[in-house]
N, C-alpha and C positions, 0 to 999 in steps of 0.2 A: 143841615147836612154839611160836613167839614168839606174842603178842597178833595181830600182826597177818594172819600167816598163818591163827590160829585161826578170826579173823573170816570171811575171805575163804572159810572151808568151806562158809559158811550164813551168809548173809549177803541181806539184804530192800534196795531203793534205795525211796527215796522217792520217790511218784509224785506227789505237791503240788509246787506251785510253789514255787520256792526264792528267796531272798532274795539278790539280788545280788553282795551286800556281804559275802556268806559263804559263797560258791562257794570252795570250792577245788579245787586241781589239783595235779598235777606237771608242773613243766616239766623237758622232756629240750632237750638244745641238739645239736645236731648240727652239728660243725665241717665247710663247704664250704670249701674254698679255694678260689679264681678260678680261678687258674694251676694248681691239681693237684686237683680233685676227688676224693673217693673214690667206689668203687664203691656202688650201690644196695643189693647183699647185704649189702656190709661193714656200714656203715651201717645196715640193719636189724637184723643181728645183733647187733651191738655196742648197739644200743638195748634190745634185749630182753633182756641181759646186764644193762644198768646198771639200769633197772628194777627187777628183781627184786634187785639187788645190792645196792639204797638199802633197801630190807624185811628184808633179811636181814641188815644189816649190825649189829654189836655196840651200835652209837649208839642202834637203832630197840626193842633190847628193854627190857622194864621198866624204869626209872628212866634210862634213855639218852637223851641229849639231844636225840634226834629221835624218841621215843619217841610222846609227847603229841600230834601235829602228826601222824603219820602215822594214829593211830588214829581222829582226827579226821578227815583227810581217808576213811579204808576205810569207815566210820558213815557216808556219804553216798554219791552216785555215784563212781565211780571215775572221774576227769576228768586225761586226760594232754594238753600241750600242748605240739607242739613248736615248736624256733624254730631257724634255723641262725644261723650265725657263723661270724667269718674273722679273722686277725690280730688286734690287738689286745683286737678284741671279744671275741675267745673266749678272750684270756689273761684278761680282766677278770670274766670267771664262773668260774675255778679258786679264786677266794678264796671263791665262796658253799658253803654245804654240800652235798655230794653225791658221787655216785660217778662219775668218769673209767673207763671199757671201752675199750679199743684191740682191735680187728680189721682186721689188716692193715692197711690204708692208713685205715682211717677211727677216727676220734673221736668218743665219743658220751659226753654228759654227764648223769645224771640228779641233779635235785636233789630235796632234802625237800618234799613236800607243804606249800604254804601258802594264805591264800586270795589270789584271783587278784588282789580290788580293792590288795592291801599289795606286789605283784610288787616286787621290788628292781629300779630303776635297769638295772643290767647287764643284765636281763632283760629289762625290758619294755622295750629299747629298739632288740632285737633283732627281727628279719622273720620273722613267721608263713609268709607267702607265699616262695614262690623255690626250696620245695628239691626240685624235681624234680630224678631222675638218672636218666640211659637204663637201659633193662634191663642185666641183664648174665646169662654165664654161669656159674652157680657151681662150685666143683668137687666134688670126694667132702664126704662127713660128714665133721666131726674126730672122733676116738675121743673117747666120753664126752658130747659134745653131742646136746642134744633136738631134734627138728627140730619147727617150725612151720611149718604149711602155709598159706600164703594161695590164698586163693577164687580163682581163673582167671578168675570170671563179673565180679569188682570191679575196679575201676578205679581205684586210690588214687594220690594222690604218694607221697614217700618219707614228709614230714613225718606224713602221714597215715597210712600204713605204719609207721610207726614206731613211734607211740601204740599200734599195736592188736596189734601183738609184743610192746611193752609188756604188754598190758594180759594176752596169754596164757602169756606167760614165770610172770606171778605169779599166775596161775589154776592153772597148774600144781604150780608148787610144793608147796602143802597136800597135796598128792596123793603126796608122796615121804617117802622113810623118815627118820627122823635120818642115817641111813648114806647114804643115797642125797644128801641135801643136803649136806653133809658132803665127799663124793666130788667133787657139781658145784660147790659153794664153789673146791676146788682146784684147780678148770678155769676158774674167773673166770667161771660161771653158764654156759658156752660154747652157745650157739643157733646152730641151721643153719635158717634161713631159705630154702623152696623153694616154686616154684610147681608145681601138678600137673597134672593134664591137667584137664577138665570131668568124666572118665570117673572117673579116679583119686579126685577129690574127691566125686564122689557117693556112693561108695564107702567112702570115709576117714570121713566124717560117720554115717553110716547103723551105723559100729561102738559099742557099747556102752561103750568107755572110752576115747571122743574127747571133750575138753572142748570148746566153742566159746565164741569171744568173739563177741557181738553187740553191734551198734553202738549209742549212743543217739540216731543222728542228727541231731549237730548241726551236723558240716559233711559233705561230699562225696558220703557214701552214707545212704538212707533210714532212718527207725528200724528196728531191729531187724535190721538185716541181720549174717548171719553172714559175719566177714571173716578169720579166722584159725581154724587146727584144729589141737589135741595129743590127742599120747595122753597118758593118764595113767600108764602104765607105761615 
């Protein structure tokens, strides 16, 4: 298990006020085209892949060049931000460091945690705002993929959806074997991304080896609410 999965076992957020100027985050980019959108699932799943895929990757363990920078970021809240992009803009964030996920029609890019006030150029000059996509209907599980349940009762966009697949793809993980990461390494992280009934989710939660993500509300939905459900097995 690398440093930073170690952390995310047992792991405290700071509940003081925090210093602006040293917030960090991850930003995921999420490629929209005008003219050919991707799907809402793709797109979420492909987020929760690259996510977890930037923590996992050979750069982020001891002495690896994004080593220092993600541990820094897990030591404080877990802050993910997304932004879309389209032609050029989105060729112009493949030079920063991070992991590219393709699912199906969608593109999803997770970069290294830094803090938000230093965001590189290509980044911050990208739209928070805009990336609603209609529901869609998914189809079966891929073999080998975790599925991540989002809450029926919430009401997120995609970008904000995205962050919180993020954030349960790598809550997950600590919870899996060497062989078991290993296995989903060789599927590219692969997430199925589904919503459930109100019935189905009351139900999924209430099991003893669901992890939940809770929000810190600071956009969309209120503090603490729980917005995505895994199992741990």
């Amino acid at each position: 298990m690398n440093d930073v999965l170690r952390m995310l076992v047992d792991r405290h957020h700071a509940t003081d006020e925090e210093d602006p100027a040293a917030v960090r985050a991850m930003p995921v980019v999420l490629r929209i085209e005008k003219a050919d959108p991707p799907s809402r699932t793709e797109v979420l799943e492909a987020a929760a892949a690259a996510a977890v895929a930037v923590c996992l990757d050979e750069r982020a363990a001891p002495g690896g060049e994004w080593h220092d920078e993600l541990v820094a970021w897990v030591r404080g809240r877990i802050r993910k931000v997304s932004r879309r992009a389209r032609g050029a803009h989105w060729e112009a964030v493949l030079a920063l460091p991070g992991v590219t996920v393709t699912v199906g029609g969608a593109q999803v890019r997770a970069f290294v945690p830094g803090k938000v006030s230093e965001l590189p150029r290509e980044l911050s000059r990208l739209q928070i705002s805009g990336s609603e996509l209609p529901a869609d209907e998914p189809g079966p599980v891929p073999p080998g993929a975790h599925e991540l349940w989002l809450n029926p009762r919430v009401a997120m966009t995609a970008g904000k959806a995205a962050a919180q697949v993020g954030h349960a793809s790598m809550l997950l993980a600590p919870h899996l074997s060497p062989v078991e990461l290993e296995e989903w390494a060789g599927l590219e992280y692969r997430c199925a991304v589904r919503t459930p009934s109100a019935a189905d989710w009351d139900a999924l939660v209430a099991r003893p080896d669901v992890v939940l993500v809770r929000d810190a509300g600071y956009t969309e939905v209120a503090p603490g609410t729980a917005t995505v459900a895994v199992n741990r097995t």
